[in-house]
N, C-alpha and C positions, 0 to 999 in steps of 0.2 A: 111183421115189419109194417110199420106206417106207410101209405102211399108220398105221403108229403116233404121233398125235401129240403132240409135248411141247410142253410151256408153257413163255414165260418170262416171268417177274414184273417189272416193271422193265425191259420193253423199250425203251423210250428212253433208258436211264440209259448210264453209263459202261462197265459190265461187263454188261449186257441186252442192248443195240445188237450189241455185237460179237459175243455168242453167236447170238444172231437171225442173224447174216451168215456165220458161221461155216455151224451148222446148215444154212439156207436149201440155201449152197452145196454141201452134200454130201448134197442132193437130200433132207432130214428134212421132215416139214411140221411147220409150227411151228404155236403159237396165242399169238400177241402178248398178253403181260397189264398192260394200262393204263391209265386214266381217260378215254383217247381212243379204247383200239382199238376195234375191230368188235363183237367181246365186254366190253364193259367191265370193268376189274377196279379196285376200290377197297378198300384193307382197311380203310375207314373205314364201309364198307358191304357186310357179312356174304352179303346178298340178293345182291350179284353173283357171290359163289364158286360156288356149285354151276352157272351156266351155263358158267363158265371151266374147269372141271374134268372137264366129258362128254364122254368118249370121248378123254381125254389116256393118257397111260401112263407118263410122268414130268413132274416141273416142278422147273423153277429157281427156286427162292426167293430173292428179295434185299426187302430191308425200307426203302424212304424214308421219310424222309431218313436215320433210323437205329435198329437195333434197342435203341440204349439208349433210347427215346421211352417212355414213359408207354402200357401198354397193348400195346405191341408182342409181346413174349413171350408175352402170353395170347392175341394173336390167330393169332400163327405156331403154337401150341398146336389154336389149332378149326383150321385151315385144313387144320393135318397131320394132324388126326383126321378131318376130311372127305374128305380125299385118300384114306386108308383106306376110307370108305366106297365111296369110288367107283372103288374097284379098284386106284389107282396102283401102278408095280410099282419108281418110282423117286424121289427127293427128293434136291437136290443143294443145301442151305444153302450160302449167304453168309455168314461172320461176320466180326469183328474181332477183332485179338491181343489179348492181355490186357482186356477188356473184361468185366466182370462179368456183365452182362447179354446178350450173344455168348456164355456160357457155358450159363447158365439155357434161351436158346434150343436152344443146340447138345445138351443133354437131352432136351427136348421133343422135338425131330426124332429121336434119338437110340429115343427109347420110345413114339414115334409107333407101330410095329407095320408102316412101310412100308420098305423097303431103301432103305438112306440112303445119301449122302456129304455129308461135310462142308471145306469150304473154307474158312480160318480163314486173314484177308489180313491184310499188312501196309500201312502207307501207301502208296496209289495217287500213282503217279507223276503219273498225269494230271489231279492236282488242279494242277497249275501249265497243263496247257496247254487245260482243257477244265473247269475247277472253279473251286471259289470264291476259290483263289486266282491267278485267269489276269490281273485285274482288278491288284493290288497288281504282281503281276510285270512285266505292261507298263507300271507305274509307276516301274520301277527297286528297287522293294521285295519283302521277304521278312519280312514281322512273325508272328513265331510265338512264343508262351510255351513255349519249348523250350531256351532256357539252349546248356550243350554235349551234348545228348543226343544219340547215335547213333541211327538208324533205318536197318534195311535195304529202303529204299521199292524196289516193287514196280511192275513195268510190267503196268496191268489187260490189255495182250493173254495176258500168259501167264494171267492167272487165269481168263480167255476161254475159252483152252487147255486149261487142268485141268478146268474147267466141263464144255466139251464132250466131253469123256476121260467124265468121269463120267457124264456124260448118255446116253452112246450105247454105248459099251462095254463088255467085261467085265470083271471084276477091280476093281473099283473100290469094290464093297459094303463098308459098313462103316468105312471108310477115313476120316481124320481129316488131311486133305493142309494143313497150315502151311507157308502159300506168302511166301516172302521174296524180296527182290533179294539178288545175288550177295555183297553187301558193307555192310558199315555206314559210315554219311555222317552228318555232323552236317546240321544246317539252313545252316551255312553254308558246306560243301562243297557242299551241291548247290546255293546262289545262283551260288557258282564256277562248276559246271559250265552251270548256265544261262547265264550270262554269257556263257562260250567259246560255246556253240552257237547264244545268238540274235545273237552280235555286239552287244553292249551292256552297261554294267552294271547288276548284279542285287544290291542289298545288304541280308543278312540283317540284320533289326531284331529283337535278342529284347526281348518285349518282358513286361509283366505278363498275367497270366490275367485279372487286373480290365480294365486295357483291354484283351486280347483278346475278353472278354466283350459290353465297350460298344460294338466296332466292328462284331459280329456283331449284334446288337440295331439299330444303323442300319439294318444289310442286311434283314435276316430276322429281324426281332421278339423280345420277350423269351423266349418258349418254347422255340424253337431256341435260346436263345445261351444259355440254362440249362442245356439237354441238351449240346452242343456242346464247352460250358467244363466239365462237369462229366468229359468223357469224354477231354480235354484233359489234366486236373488226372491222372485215374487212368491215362493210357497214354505219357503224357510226360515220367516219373519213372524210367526207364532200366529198366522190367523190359521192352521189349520192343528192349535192343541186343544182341541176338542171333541170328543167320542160320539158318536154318530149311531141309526139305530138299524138301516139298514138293511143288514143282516139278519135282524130278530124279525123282523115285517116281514121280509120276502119266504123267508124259511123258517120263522115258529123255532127257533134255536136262537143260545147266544154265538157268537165269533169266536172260534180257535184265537186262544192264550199267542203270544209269542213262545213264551217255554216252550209249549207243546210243538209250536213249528221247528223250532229247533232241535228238542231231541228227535224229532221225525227224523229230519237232514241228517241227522248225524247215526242215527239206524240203519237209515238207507243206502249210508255211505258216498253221500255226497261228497265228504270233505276227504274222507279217505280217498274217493275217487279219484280227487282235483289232482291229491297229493301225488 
């Protein structure tokens, strides 16, 4: 076992989970950071950072539910500047493509004064078999205010991947990895591909940002569906259909196919599960 332990922010999330298992298995100790673990970590509550941060030597930063929220930037801003206090020797941000406020963060960490890397993702694949939208798809739908935009959506094991590349390894400082899938998909190439892999149909609804707004508000109330829709309106406008290299930089591989993330889900029994 290493002496050294790293944090992950967001250990029950989608790209936390898998680095936690990642790590764990190649003997790292980890320090779980989440409103549940052992240590509690809240960024809604300042007082629990410095006991999450003793005696770590880097941390994965990821930001729930999203670093466009209200507040977020200035707290990723003290957290990274606490981290500095407390010795860290490593910071490995989560952010989002084109995302205004993904940028403003990615500075902060960036002049924080601690050695960074930065991961700047494109749409997680696994928003269909483990996100908010697993619900709509084992419905037979796909409602996205996305028109015919291209996305090169992304399988969060590689971002797992690059994560722990960054976390543990050398050569990584400073780095600015724009992690993409192999290929750009509209929203309703990849209903298609879902289709073929779960054995059913999958049909993409495009639909308005006003009702995409109203149906996130049912789910998760108006403050999310303000943030949500507004980060919608700026990343869904084609500046981010373009393929990125990322992944082949950090890790000497290309990025997981979407196909292949999809028959994965549906081996796994994702969708069976849901059902």
């Amino acid at each position: 076992m290493t002496q050294q332990t790293i944090l992950v922010l967001g250990a029950t999330g989608k790209t936390g989970s898998r680095i936690v298992t990642r790590l764990e298995d190649r003997g790292h100790a980890v320090r779980r950071g989440s409103r549940n673990s052992k240590t509690p970590f809240d960024w809604e509550k300042p007082q629990t950072w410095p006991a999450i941060l003793d005696g770590v030597s880097a941390a994965y930063i990821s930001y729930f539910p999203d670093i466009a929220f209200p507040g977020a930037v200035e707290q990723v801003a003290a957290f990274s500047a606490l981290a500095r206090e407390k010795g860290l020797q490593r910071l490995v941000l989560l952010t989002g493509r084109g995302e205004f406020h993904a940028e403003r963060a990615e500075w902060v960490v960036r002049n924080s004064g601690v050695p960074f890397t930065i991961v700047r993702a494109a749409w997680f694949a696994q928003n269909y078999s483990e996100g908010a939208l697993l619900e709509p798809v084992m419905a037979g739908v796909l409602p996205m205010p996305a028109g015919d935009v291209r996305e090169p959506i992304i399988d969060v094991d590689d971002i797992a991947d690059v994560a722990v590349a960054a976390l543990t390894e050398e050569g990584h400082t400073g780095e600015l990895y724009e992690v993409t899938g192999p290929r750009l998909m509209t929203f309703a190439e990849m209903a298609a591909e879902l289709s073929r892999a779960m054995g059913r149909t999958v049909q993409y609804v495009p639909i308005s940002f006003e009702d995409f707004h109203a149906e996130i508000i049912n789910a998760s109330g108006e403050m999310i569906a303000d943030v949500i829709t507004d980060i919608a309106r700026e990343t869904l406008d084609g500046r981010n259909a373009n393929t990125a290299d990322g992944v082949q930089r950090a890790l000497g591989r290309a990025p997981r196919d979407f196909s292949d993330f999809a028959d994965e889900a549906a081996k796994s029994g994702a969708w069976t599960q849901a059902a």
